[in-house]
N, C-alpha and C positions, 0 to 999 in steps of 0.2 A: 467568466471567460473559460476556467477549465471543463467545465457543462457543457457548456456550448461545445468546446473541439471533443468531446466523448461522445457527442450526438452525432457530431459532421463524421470524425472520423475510426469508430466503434472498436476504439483500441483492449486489447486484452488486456494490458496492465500499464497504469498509472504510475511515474513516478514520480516523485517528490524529495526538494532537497532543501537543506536551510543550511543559512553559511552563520547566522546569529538567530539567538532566542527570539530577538523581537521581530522574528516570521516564520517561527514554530509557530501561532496561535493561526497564522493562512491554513497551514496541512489541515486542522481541524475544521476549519471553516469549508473547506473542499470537500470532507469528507461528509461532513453534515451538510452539504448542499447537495453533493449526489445523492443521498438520503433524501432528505426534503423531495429532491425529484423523481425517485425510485428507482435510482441509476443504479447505484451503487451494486448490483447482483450482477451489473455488466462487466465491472472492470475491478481488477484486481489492482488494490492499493499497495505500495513499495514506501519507505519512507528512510532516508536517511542524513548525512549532513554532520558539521562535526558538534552541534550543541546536541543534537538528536540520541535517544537510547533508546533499546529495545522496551523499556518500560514505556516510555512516551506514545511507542509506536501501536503497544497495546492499548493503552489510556485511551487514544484518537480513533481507534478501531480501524487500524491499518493493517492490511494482510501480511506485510512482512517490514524490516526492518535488515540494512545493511549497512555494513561499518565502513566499504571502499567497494569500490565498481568491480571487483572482483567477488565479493561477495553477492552481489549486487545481479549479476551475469544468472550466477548459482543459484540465488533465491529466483533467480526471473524463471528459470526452468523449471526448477521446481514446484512455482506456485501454476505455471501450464501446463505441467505434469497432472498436478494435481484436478488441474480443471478437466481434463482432458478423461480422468476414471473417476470420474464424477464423484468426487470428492474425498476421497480415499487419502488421508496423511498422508505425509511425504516430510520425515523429519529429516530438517534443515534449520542448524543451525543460523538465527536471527529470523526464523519464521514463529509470528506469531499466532498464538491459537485464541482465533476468533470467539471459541465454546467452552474457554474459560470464563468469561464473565460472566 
């Protein structure tokens, strides 16, 4: 279902939220289905929620990770920022670095 609305409607960033553990294993499954489909260089993934950590966010290969919607604001700009000088860092706390793994 989230493929599908990233095709119809070719958003720049993806968010994602889980309110329990047992729908943190979705985020992953989203992210490896935009994969599968060769989405995933479209849209910038967000992930947070309160079972969610910046570890998790890396694990799933999410571009950033945030603790409450103000954070969340901050990472959103920043990771447009970053798209925008074609790739260039933009350290922000709960931003994570994809070219670590």
């Amino acid at each position: 279902m989230f493929i599908d609305k990233i095709l119809e409607f070719n958003p720049d960033i993806l968010g994602l939220s889980a309110l329990l553990t047992t729908t943190m294993t979705e985020m992953r499954d989203v992210i490896s289905g935009l994969e599968a489909r060769q989405l995933r260089h479209r849209v910038k993934v967000m992930v947070g929620g309160a079972p969610v950590s910046p570890e998790f966010a890396h694990d799933i290969g999410a571009d950033g990770y945030a603790h409450n919607a103000v954070e969340a604001v901050k990472l959103a700009r920043a990771l447009l920022a970053r798209t925008a000088e074609a790739g260039a860092p933009v350290p922000v706390a709960g931003a994570v670095s994809r070219t670590a793994r």
